[in-house]
C-alpha positions in Angstrom: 11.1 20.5 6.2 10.8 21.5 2.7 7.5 22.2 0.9 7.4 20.7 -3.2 6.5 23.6 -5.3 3.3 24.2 -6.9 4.5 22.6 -10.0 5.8 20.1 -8.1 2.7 19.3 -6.9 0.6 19.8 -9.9 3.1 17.0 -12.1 2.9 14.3 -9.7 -1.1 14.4 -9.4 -0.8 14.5 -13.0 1.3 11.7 -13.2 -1.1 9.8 -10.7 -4.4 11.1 -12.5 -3.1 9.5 -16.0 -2.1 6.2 -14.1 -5.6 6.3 -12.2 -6.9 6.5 -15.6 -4.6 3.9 -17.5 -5.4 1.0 -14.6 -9.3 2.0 -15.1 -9.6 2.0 -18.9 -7.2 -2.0 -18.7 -8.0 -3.0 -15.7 -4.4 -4.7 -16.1 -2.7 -5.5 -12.6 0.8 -4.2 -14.0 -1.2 -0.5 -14.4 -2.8 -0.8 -11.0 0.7 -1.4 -9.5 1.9 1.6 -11.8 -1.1 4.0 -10.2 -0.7 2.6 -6.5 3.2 3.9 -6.8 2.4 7.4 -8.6 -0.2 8.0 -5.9 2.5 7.4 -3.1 5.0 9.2 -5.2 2.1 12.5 -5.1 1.6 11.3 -1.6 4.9 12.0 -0.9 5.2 15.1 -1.9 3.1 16.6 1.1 4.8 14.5 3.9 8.3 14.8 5.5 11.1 12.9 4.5 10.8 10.2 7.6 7.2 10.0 7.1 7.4 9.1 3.5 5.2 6.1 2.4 7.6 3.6 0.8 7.2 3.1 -3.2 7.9 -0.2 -3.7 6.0 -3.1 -1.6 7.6 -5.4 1.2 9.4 -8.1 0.2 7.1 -10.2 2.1 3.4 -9.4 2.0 2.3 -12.1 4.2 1.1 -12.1 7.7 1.8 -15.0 9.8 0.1 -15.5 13.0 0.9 -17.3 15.9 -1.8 -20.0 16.7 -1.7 -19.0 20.3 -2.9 -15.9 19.8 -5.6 -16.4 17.1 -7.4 -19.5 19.2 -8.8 -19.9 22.6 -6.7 -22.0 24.5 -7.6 -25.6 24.9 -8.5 -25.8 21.5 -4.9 -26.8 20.1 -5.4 -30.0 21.4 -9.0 -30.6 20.1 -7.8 -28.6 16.4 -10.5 -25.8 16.6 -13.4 -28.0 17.6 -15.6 -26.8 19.8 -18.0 -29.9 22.1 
């Protein structure tokens, strides 16, 4: 494993501090997307290459969840109700 140099280090939290900053001062989704990615980008820097946080998000952001395991059973039948 490699280690990013100082100045490595230093320009990405700079690059993530003036993002941080940006999304603060608009308070503009699109800048709070930007910031998100240059804080992974600095996050990145510290950790290995497999360990790496991913910069752009999933293509799907949605948890699905099978009714069996979020209901007691028996309640299928009666939609949640409780007697």
């Amino acid at each position: 494993m490699t280690t990013a140099s100082t100045e490595n280090q230093i320009a990405a939290w700079e690059r993530y501090a003036e993002a941080k900053r940006r999304a603060d001062r608009t308070l503009r989704f699109e800048d709070g997307a930007d910031a998100i990615r240059a804080w992974k980008e600095f996050a990145n820097v510290f950790l290995p290459e497999d360990r790496q946080l991913p910069l752009d998000a999933p293509r799907h952001t949605v948890a699905i969840f099978p009714m069996h395991k979020t209901r007691m059973s028996g309640d299928l039948s009666r939609r949640g109700h409780r007697e």
